[in-house]
C-alpha positions as CSV (number, residue, x, y, z in Angstrom):
1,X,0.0,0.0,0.0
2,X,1.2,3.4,-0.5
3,X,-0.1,6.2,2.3
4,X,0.7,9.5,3.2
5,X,3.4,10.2,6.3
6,X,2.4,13.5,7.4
7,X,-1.0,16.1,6.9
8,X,-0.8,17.8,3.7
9,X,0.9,20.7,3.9
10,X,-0.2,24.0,2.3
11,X,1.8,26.8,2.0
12,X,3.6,28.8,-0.5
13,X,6.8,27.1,-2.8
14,X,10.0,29.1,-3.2
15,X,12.6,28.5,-6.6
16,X,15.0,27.4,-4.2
17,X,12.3,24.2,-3.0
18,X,10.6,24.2,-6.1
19,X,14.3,23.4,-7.6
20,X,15.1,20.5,-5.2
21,X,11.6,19.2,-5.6
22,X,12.3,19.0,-9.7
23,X,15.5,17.3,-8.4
24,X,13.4,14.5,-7.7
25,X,11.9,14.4,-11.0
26,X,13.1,11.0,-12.0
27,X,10.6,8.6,-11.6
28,X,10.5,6.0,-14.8
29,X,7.6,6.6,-16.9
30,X,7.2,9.9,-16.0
31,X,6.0,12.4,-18.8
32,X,8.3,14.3,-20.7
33,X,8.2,18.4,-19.9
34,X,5.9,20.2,-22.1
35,X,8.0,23.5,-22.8
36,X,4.4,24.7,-24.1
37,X,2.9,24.4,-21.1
38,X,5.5,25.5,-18.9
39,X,5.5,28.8,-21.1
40,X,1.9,29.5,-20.8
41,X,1.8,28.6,-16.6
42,X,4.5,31.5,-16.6
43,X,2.8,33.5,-18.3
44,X,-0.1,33.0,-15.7
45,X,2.2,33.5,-12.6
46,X,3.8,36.9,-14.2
47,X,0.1,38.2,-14.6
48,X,-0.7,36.9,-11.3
49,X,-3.3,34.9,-11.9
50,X,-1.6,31.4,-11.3
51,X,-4.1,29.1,-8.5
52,X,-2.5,26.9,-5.9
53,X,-1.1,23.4,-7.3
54,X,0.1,20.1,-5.6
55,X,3.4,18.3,-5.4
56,X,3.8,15.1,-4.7
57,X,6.8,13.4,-3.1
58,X,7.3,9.6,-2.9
59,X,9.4,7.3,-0.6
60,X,10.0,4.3,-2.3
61,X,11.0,1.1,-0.1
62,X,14.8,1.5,-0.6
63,X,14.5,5.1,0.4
64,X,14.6,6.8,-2.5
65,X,11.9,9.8,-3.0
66,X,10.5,10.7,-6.2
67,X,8.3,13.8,-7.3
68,X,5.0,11.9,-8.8
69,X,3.0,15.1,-9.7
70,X,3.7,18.5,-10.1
71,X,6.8,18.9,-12.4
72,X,5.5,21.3,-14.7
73,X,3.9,24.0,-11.9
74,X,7.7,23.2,-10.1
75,X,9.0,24.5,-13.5
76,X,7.2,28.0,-13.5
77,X,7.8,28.7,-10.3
78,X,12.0,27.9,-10.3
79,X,11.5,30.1,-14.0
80,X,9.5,32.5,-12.9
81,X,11.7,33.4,-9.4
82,X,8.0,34.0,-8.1
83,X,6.5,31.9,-4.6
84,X,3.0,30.3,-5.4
85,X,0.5,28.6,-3.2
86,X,0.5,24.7,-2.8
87,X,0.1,21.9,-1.3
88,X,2.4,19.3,-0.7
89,X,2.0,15.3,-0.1
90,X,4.5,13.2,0.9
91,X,4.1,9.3,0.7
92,X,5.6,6.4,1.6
93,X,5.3,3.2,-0.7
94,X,5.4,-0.3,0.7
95,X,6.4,-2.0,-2.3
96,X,7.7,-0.6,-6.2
97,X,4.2,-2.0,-7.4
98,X,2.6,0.7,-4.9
99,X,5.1,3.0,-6.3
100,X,3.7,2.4,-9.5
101,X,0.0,2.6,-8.8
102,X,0.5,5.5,-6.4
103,X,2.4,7.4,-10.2
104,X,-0.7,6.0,-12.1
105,X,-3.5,7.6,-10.0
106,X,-2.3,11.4,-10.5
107,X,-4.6,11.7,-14.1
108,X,-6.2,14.8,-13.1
109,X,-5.2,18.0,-15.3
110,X,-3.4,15.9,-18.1
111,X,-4.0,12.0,-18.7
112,X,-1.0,9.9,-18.4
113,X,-1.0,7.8,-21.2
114,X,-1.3,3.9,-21.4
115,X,2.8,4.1,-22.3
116,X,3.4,6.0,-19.7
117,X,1.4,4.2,-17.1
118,X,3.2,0.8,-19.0
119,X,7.0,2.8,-18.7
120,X,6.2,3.1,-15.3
121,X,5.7,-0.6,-14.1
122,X,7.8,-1.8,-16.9
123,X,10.5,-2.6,-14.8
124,X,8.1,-4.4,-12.2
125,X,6.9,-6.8,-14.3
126,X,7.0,-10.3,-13.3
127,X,8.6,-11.8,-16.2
128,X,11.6,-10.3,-16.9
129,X,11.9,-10.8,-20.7
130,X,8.9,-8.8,-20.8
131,X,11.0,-5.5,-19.2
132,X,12.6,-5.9,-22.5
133,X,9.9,-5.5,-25.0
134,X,8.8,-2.0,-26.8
135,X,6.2,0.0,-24.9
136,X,4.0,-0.1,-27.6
137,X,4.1,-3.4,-27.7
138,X,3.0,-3.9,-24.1
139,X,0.4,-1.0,-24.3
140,X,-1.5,-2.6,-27.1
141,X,-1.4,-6.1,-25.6
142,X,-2.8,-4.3,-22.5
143,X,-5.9,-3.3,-24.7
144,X,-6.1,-6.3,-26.0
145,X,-6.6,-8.3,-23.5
146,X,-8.6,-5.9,-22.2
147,X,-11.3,-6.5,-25.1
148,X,-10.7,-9.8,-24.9
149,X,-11.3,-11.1,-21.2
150,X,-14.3,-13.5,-23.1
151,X,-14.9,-15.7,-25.6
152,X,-15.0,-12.9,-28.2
153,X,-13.7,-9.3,-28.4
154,X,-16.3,-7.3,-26.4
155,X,-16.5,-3.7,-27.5
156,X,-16.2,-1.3,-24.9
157,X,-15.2,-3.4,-22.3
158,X,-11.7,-2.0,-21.9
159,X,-10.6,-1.7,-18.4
160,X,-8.5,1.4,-17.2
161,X,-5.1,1.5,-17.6
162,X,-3.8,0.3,-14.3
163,X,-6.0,-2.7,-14.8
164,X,-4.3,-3.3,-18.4
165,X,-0.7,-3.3,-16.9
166,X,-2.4,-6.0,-14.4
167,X,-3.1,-7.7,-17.3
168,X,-0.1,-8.0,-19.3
169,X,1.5,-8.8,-16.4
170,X,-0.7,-12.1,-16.0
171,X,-0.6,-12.9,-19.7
172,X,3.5,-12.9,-20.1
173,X,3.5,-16.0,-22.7
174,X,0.9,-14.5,-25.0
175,X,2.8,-10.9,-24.9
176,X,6.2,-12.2,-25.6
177,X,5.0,-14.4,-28.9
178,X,2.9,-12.0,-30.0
179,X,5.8,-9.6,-29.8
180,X,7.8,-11.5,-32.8
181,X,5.1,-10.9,-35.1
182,X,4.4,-6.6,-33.8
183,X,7.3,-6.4,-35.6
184,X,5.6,-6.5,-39.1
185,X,4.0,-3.0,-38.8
186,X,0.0,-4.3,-40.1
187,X,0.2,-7.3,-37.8
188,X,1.0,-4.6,-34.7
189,X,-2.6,-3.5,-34.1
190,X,-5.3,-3.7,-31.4
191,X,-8.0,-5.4,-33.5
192,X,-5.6,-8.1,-35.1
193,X,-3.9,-8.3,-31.7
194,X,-7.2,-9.1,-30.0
195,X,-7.4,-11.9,-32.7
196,X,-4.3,-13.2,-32.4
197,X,-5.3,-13.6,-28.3
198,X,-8.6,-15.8,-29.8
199,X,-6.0,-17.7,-31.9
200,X,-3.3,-18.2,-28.9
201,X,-6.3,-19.7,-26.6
202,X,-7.8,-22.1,-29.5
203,X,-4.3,-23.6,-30.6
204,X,-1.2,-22.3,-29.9
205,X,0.4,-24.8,-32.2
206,X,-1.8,-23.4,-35.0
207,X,-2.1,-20.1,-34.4
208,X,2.0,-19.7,-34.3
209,X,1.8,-21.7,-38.0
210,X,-1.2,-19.6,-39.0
211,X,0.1,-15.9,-37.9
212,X,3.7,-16.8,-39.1
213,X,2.2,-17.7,-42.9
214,X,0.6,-14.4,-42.5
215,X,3.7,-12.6,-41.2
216,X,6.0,-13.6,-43.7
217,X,3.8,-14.0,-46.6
218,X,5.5,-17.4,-47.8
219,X,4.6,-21.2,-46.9
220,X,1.1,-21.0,-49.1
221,X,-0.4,-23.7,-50.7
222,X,-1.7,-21.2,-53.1
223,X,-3.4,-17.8,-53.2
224,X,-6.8,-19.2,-52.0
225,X,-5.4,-19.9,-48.6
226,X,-6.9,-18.6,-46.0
227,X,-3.5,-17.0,-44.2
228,X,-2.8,-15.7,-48.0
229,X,-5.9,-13.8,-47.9
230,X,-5.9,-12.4,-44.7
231,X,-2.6,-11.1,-45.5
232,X,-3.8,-9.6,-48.2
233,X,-6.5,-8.3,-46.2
234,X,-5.0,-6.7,-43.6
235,X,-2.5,-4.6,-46.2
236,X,-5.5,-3.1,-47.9
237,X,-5.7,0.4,-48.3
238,X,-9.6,-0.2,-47.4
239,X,-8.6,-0.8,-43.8
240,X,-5.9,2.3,-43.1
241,X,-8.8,4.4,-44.4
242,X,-11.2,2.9,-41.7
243,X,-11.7,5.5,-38.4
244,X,-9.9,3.6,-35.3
245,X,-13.3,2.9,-34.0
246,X,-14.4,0.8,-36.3
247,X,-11.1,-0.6,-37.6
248,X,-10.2,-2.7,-34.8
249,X,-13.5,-4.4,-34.5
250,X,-13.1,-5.1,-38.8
251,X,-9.8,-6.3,-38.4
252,X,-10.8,-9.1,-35.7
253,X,-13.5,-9.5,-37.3
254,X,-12.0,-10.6,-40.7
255,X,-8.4,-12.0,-38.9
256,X,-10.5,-14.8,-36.9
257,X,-13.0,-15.4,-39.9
258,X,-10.0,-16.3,-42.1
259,X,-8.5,-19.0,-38.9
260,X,-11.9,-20.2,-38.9
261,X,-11.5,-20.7,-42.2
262,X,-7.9,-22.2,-42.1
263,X,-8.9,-24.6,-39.4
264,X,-12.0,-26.0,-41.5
265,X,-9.8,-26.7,-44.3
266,X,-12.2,-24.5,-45.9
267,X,-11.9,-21.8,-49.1
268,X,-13.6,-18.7,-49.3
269,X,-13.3,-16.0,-51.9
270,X,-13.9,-13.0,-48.9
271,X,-15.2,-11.8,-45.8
272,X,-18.1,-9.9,-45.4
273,X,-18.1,-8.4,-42.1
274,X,-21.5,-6.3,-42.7
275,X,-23.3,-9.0,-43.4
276,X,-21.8,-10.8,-39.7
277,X,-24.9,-10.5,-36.9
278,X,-21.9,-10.9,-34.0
279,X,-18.2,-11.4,-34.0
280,X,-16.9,-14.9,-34.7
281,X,-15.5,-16.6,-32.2
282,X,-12.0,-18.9,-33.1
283,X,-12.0,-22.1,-33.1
């Protein structure tokens, strides 16, 4: 658990402590400065109209403290030379996970992002392969899975981020094969992803034959196959023109109709996900 060691102080920040609290600004995963915004909260302060803003200061269980919100108020204030109003927190964290999750719940003024939330507990992460992989990588598996807690993609049922690190986390076998084939860039998406999960849980044997076909475009029987056309599918410009809202639920759609397909022994000339009155499910 992660809790606070003293009352909350307010009171007003000087450069000087404003300077040792940015000091502190080293916690992994946290946002990069936004020169924009550091610009316009001076501009504020210098016209006197700045409100009062919150630090926060973490202990984590080897000792070390790191600043978890207010780096960019910090800025304007050691810039500026002028004292503002603010409170301060100071916690102490039981474990690096609590770390993490105390970092992850400061998504007040600016969202933290699901890469940044994933930078952040990267380096907790049971497995440690899985330290090693891109963050995009891990970020789309975490929305992935989180679409795919069923028997089918549900839409909508994406859990918040915290909950998606949580996930990816659990799932470390999934996230480090799917990671061979994120690195073909039309393979690297949430819908096909979400598919691929379908696959992984219906036959791992199959779905790492299947997915490879499609990956590399070579080991076809001929251009009917079913991993031949999904290929085919997926590179279309019809789908890159698709709004992301709709594109991830066409591309599962179409990637587990083709494995059904595959795994039937069946042929088909296309997929017709309009004409579909739910979203397969892999078999």
């Amino acid at each position: 658990m992660y809790k606070l060691t003293q009352q909350t102080q307010s009171r007003k920040i000087s450069p000087k402590e404003a300077e040792y609290f940015l000091s502190l600004n080293n916690f992994p995963g946290q946002r990069s400065l936004n020169p924009l915004k550091v610009k316009k909260y001076c501009d504020i302060a210098i016209q006197g109209g700045f409100r009062p803003f919150n630090v926060s200061i973490a202990t984590a269980p080897n000792g070390r403290k790191y600043m978890v919100n207010g780096q960019h108020c910090c800025s304007m204030v050691s810039i500026t030379g002028r004292e503002c109003n603010a409170t301060i927190d100071y916690y102490r964290c039981d474990t690096d996970r609590d770390l993490w999750m105390l970092f992850a719940s400061f998504d007040v003024h600016a969202t933290r992002t699901q890469s940044q939330i994933i930078k952040g507990a990267r380096g907790l992460l049971s497995n440690e392969k899985m330290r090693e992989l891109p963050l995009r990588h891990l970020s789309t598996c975490g929305t992935a899975l989180s679409l795919m807690r069923g028997e089918v993609l549900t839409p909508g049922a994406q859990c918040d981020k915290s909950e998606k690190v949580k996930l990816v986390d659990e799932n470390p076998d999934f996230v480090l094969w799917s990671s061979i084939f994120h690195e073909t860039p039309f393979l690297a998406t949430v819908g096909v992803t979400t598919a691929m999960i379908a696959t992984y849980r219906a036959s791992k044997t199959g779905a790492d034959k299947f997915w490879t076909m499609v990956k590399d475009g070579i080991g076809f029987i001929s251009k009917q196959d079913p991993a031949f056309k999904l290929r085919e599918d997926l590179r279309s410009r019809h789908l890159a023109n698709l709004k992301p809202s709709k594109r991830y639920l066409v591309e599962y759609a179409i990637s587990v109709s083709w494995w059904n397909s595959h795994r039937k022994g069946e042929s088909r000339n296309s997929v017709k996900v309009g004409a579909m009155k739910e979203l397969p499910k892999a078999i």
